[in-house]
Structure formats: C-alpha cells, structure tokens
VEXLUMDREN-990665 format. One record per residue (C-alpha): residue number from 1; residue in three letters; chain; y, x, z negated. Coordinates in Angstrom, 1 decimal. Layout:
+-----+-----+----+--------+--------+--------+
!   i !  aa ! ch !     yy !     xx !     zz !
+-----+-----+----+--------+--------+--------+
! NUM ! ALA !  A !      Y !      X !      Z !
...
+-----+-----+----+--------+--------+--------+
This chain:
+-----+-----+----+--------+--------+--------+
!   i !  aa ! ch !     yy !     xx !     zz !
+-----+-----+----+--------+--------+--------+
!   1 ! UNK !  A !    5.3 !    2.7 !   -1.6 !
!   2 ! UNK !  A !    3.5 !    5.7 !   -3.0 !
!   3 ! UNK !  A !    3.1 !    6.1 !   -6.6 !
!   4 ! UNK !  A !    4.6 !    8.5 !   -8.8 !
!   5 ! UNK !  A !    7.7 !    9.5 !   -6.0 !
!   6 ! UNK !  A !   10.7 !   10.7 !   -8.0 !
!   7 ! UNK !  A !   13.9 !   11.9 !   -6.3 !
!   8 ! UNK !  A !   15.6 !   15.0 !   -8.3 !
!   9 ! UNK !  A !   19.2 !   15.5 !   -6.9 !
!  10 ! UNK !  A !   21.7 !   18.9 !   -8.4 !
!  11 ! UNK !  A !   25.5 !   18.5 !   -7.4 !
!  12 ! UNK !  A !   28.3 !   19.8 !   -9.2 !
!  13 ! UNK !  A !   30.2 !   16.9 !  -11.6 !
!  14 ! UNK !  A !   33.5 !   18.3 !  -10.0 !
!  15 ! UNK !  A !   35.2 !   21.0 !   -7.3 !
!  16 ! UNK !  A !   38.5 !   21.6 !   -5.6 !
!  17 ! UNK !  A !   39.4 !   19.9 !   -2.3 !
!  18 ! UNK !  A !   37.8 !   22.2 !    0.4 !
!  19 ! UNK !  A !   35.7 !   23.8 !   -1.7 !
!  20 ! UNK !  A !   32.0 !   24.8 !   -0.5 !
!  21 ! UNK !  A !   29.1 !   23.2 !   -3.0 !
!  22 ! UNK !  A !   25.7 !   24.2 !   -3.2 !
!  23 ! UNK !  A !   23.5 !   21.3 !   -2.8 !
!  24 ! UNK !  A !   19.4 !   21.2 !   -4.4 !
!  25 ! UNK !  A !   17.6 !   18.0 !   -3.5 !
!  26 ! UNK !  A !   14.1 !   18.0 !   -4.5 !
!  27 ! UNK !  A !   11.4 !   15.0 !   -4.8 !
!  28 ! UNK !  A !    8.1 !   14.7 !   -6.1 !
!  29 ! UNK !  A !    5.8 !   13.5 !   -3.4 !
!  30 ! UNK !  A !    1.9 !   14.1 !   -2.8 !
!  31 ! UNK !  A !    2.2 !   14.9 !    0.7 !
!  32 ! UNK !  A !   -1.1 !   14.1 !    2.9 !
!  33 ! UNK !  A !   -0.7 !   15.4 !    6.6 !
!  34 ! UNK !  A !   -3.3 !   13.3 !    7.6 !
!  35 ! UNK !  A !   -6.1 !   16.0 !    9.1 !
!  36 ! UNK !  A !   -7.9 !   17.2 !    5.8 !
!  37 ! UNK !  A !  -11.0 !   14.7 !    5.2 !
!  38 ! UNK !  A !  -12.3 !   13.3 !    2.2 !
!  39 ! UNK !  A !  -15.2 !   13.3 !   -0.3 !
!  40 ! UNK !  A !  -16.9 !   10.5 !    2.3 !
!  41 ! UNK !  A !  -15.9 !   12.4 !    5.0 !
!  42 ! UNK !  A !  -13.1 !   10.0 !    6.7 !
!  43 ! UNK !  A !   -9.8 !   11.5 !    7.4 !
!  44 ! UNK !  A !   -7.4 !   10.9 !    4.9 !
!  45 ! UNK !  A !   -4.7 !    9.1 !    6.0 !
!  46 ! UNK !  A !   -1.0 !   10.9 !    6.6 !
!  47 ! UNK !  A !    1.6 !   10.2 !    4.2 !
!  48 ! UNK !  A !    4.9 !   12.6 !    4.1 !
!  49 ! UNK !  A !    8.1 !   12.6 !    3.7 !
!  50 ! UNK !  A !    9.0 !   12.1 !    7.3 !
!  51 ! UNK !  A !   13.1 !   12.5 !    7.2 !
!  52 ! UNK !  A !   15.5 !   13.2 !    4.7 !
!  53 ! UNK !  A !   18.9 !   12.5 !    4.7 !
!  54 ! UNK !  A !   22.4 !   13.4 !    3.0 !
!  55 ! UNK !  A !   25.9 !   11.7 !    3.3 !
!  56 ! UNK !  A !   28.9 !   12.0 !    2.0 !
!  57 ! UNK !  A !   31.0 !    9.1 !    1.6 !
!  58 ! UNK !  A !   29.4 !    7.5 !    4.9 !
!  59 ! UNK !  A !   29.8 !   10.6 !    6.7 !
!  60 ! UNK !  A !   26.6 !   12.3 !    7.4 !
!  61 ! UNK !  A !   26.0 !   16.3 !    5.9 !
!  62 ! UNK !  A !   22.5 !   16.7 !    7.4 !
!  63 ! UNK !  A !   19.7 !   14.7 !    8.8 !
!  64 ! UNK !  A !   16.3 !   16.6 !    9.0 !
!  65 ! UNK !  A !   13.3 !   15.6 !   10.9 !
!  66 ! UNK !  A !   10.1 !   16.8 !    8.7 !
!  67 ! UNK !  A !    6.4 !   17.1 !   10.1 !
!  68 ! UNK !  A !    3.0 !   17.2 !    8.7 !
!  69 ! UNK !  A !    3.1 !   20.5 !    7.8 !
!  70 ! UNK !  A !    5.9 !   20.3 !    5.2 !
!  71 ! UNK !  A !    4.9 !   21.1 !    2.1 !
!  72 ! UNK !  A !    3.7 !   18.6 !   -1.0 !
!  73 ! UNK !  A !    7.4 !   17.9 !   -3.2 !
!  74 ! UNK !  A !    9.6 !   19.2 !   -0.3 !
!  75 ! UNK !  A !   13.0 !   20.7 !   -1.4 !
!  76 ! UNK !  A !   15.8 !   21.4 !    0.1 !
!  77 ! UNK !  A !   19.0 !   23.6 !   -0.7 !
!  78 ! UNK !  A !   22.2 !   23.7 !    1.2 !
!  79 ! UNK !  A !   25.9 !   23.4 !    1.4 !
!  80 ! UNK !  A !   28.6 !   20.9 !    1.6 !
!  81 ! UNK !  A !   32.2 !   20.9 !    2.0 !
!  82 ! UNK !  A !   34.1 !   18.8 !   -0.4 !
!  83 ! UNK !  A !   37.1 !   17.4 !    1.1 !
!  84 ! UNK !  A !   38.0 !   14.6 !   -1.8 !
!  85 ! UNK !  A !   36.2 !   12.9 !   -4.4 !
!  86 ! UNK !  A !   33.3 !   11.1 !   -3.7 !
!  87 ! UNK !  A !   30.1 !   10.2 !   -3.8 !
!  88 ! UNK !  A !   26.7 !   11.9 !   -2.0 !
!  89 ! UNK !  A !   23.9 !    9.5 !   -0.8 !
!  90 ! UNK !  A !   20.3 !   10.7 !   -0.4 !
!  91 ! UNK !  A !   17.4 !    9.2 !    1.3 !
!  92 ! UNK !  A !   13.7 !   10.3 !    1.6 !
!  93 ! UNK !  A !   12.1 !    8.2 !    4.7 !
!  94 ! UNK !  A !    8.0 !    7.7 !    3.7 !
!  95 ! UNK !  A !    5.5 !    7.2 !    6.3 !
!  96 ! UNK !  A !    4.6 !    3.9 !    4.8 !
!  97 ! UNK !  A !    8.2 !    2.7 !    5.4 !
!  98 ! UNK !  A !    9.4 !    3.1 !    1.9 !
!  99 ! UNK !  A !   13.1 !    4.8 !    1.4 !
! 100 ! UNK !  A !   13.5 !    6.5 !   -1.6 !
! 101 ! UNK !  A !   17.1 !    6.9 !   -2.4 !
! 102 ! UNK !  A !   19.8 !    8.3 !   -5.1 !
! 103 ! UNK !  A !   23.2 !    9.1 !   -5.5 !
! 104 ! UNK !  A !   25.7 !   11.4 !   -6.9 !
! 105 ! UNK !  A !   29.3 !   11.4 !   -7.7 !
! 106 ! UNK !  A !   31.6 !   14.4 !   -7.2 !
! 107 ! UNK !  A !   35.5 !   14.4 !   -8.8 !
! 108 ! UNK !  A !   38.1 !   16.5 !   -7.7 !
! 109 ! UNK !  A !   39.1 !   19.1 !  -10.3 !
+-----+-----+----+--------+--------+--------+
C-alpha cells in the first residue's frame, strides 16, 4: 500500500429524485509511470492509480481505465443522476493491489 494515499470525495448532503449532481472525486497519490529513472540509474518502478470506480447503491455510474500517463493526485468531475436516497461507493485500484475506498450518503430533499 503506498504511503500517504488519501481519498477526497464532494457530493451534495441531499437532491430531489431525478435530479442531476455534480460529482468531484479527487485522491492524493504520488503517481510513478514507471519509465523515469532514478538517482542510481534503475527505473523506478510504476505505481498509479490504475482504475477508479463509482456506484451508486450497487449500480455502477462509471468505471474508468487509467494509464501511466495520468497525472500525479488524479481527479475526476462528473455527473450522476439521483434516482432515491442512497449511498455512492468509490474505489481507487493501486498497482500494488491496494483498493483505496470511501463513501458517501445522499438524502432525498
């Protein structure tokens, strides 16, 4: 698991049924892509953020596939419809095999 990884997660406390949210996921990761080398001259090994992942209540809001050239604390921003009350769940997949997850609640207003 890679030190100092902290998931940061924005989602309204509350909305109406049906209404569109605005969605900021962001999480504090070192990012190494694997091809710079280092003070001994050895490639450093990769370590992204390979896949992040959103769902709502079990049902999945978006899946994305990331490569070495993401950037180092990747965030994302995007929308979600909000059928009911509920609760998002958020997972960022590590190289090393770690899952780094949170969640939110959303009430229906």
């Amino acid at each position: 698991m890679a030190k100092g990884v902290k998931p940061r997660v924005k989602v309204p406390k509350k909305a109406a049924a049906g209404d569109v949210i605005t969605i900021k996921a962001l999480i504090s990761h070192k990012m190494e892509s694997g091809q710079r080398k280092g003070k001994d001259g050895n490639l450093i090994p990769r370590s992204i953020i390979n896949r992040f992942t959103c769902a709502f209540n079990g049902e999945n809001v978006i899946d994305v596939q990331l490569e070495p050239a993401i950037s180092t604390n990747p965030y994302f921003q995007f929308e979600a419809i909000v059928p009911e009350a509920g609760e998002f769940q958020f997972a960022w997949h590590d190289d090393d095999g770690s899952v780094y997850e949170t969640k939110k609640k959303i009430k229906i207003a």
